[in-house]
C-alpha positions in Angstrom: 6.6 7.9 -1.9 5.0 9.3 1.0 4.0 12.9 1.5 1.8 13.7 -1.0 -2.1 15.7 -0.4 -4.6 15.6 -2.5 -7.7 18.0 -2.3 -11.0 16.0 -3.2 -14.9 17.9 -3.1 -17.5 15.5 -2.1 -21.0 16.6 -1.3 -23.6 15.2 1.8 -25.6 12.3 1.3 -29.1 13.2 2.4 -30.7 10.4 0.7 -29.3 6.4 1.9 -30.3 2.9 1.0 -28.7 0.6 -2.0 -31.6 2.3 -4.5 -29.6 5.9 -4.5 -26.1 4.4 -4.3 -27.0 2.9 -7.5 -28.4 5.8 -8.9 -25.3 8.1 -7.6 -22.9 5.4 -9.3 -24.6 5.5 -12.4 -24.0 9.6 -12.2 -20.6 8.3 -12.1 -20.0 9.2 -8.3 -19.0 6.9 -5.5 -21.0 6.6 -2.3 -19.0 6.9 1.1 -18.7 7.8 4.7 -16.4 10.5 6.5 -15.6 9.0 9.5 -14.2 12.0 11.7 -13.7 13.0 15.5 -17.6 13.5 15.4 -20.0 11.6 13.9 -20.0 9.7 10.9 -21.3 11.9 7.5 -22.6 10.5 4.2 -20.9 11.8 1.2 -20.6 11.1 -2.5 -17.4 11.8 -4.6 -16.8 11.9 -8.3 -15.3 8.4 -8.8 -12.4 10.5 -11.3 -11.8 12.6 -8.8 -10.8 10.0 -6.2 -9.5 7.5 -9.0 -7.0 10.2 -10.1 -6.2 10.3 -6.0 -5.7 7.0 -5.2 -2.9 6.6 -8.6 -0.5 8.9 -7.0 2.7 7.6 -5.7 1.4 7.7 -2.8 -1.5 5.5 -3.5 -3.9 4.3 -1.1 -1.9 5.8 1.6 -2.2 9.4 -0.1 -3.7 11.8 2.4 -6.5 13.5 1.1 -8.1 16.6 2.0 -11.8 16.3 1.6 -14.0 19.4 1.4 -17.7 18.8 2.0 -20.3 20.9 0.3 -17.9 23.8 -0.2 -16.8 23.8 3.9 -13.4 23.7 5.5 -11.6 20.9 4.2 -10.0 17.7 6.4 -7.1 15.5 6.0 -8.5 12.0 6.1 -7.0 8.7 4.8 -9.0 5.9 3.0 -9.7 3.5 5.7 -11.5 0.7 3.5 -12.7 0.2 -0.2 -15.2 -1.6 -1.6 -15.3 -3.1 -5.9 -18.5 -4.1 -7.7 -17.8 -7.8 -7.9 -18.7 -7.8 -11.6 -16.6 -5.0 -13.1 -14.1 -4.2 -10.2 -15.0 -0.6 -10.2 -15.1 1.1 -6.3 -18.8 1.3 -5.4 -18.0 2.6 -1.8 -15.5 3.9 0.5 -15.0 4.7 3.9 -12.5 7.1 4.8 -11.0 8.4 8.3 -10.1 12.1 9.2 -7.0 12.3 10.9 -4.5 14.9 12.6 -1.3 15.2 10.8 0.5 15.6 13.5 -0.4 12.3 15.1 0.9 9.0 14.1 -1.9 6.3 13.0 -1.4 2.8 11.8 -2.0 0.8 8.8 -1.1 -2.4 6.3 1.8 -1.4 4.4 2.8 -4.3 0.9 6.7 -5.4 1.1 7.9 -5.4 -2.2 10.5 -8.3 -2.8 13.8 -6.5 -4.6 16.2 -8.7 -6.9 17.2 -11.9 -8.2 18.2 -14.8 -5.4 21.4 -16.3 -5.8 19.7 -19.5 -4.9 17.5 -19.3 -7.8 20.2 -18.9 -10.2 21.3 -22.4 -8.4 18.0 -24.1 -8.8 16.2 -23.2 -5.8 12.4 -21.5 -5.8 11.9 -18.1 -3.8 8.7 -18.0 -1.8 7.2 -14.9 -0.5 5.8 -15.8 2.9 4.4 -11.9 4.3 2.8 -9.6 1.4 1.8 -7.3 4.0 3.5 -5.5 7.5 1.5 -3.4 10.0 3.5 -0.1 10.7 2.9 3.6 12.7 3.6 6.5 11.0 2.3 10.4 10.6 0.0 10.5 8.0 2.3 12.5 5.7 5.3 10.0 6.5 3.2 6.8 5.9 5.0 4.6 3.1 3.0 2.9 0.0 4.8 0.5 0.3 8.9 -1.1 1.6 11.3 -2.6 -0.5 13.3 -5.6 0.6 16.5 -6.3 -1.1 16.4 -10.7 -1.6 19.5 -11.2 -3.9 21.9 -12.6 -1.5 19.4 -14.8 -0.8 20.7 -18.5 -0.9 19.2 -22.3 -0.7 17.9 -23.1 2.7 17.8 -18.9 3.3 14.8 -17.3 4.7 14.6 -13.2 5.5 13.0 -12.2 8.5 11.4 -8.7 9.2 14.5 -7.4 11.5 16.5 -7.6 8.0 13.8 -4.7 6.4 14.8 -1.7 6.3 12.4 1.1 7.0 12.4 5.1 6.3 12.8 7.8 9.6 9.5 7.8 10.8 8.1 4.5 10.1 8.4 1.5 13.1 7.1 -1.8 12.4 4.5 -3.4 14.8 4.9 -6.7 13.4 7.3 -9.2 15.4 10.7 -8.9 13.7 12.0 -12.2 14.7 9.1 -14.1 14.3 7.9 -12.7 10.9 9.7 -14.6 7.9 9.3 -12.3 5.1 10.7 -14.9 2.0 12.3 -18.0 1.3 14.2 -20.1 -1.0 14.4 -23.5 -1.0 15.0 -26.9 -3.0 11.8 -27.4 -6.0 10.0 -29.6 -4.8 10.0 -33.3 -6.4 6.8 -34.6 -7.7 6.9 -38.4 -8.1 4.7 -39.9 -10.8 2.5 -42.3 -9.9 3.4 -46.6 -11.0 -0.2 -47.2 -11.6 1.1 -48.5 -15.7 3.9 -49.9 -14.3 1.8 -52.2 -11.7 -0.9 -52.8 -14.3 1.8 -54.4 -16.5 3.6 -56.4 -13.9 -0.1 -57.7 -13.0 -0.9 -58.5 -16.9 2.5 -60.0 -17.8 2.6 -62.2 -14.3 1.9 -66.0 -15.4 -1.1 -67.6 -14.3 -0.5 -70.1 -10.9 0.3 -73.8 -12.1 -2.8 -76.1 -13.0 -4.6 -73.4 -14.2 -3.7 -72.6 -17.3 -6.4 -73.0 -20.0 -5.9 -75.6 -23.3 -5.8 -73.2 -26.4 -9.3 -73.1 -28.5 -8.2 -74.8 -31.7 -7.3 -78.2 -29.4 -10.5 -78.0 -27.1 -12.5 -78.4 -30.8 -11.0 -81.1 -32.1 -11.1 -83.2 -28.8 -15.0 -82.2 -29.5 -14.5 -83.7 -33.2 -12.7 -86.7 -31.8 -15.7 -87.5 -29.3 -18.1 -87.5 -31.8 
């Protein structure tokens, strides 16, 4: 669901460097920049606070409407994310101020919808695009689009003219060219005749004149001699 502010209060960074991140993380809050139509300003937020943002409906698309230090707030989106690699908790963000009134652009996930006939018949659905570029206001920007793929049958594939999108939204993305999903035939994996060709070779019978007397009569021609 799109549409939905959140009001976030970070405070200015006046210490930088990797040294005070860690020490702001350990405080629990999450180092960041404010990317605006000015220059760029360090900030911190309390990683609940913006946690408890970014679960909305909305999600990472959620506008939020950050208040620095106690000044007037701004509408700004989060632009880019980073997690620690060990625990997957954000360590920082960068986020953009924007004007509601103008249209910006962003990745949005397409969701696949449904059960494809084809796979009832055997077949294997393949998502082929997780993600779309769209333009939308801020407020109108979409978590994320639904594409219905039941009808889907064997030897089907969905392109992007076939999603539909809310009032608002246009796709950027080429509609004809971009295949959003398939379904096609399982593909057959042969097993390899390596036992098979082993056991022809050992079962094969040795080429004539060189077959070897058996053991017991090679010994007694040795008796015999002597």
């Amino acid at each position: 669901m799109a549409g939905e502010r959140v009001k976030i209060v970070a405070s200015k960074r006046d210490k930088l460097g990797s040294a005070e991140s860690r020490r702001l993380r350990r405080r629990g809050l999450i180092p960041g920049v404010l990317y605006g139509r000015s220059k760029p300003v360090a900030i911190a937020v309390a990683e609940r606070d913006l946690r408890a943002a970014l679960t909305t409906s909305a999600g990472t698309h959620a506008v939020l409407d950050i208040a620095v230090d106690g000044g007037a707030s701004h509408s700004a989106i989060l632009k880019e994310f980073q997690l620690s690699p060990v625990r997957g908790k954000l360590s920082h963000i960068d986020l953009q101020e924007v004007r509601l009134d103008q249209p910006i652009q962003s990745s949005v996930a397409v969701h696949l919808v449904g059960e494809p006939a084809g796979v009832k018949e055997g077949g294997v659905l393949s998502q082929v695009t997780n993600e779309v570029r769209v333009e939308a206001l801020p407020l109108e920007m979409p978590e994320h689009l639904d594409v219905d793929v039941s009808g889907m049958h064997i030897g089907d594939s969905l392109r992007l003219t076939e999603l539909s999108v809310p009032g608002g939204v246009t796709l950027l993305d080429s509609l004809e060219e971009t295949v959003l999903a398939t379904v096609t035939l399982p593909t057959r994996v042969e097993e390899p005749e390596v036992e098979a060709a082993e056991g022809e070779e050992a079962a094969a019978p040795a080429p004539a004149g060189e077959a070897e007397a058996p053991a017991e009569a090679t010994g007694d021609e040795g008796t015999a001699e002597g």
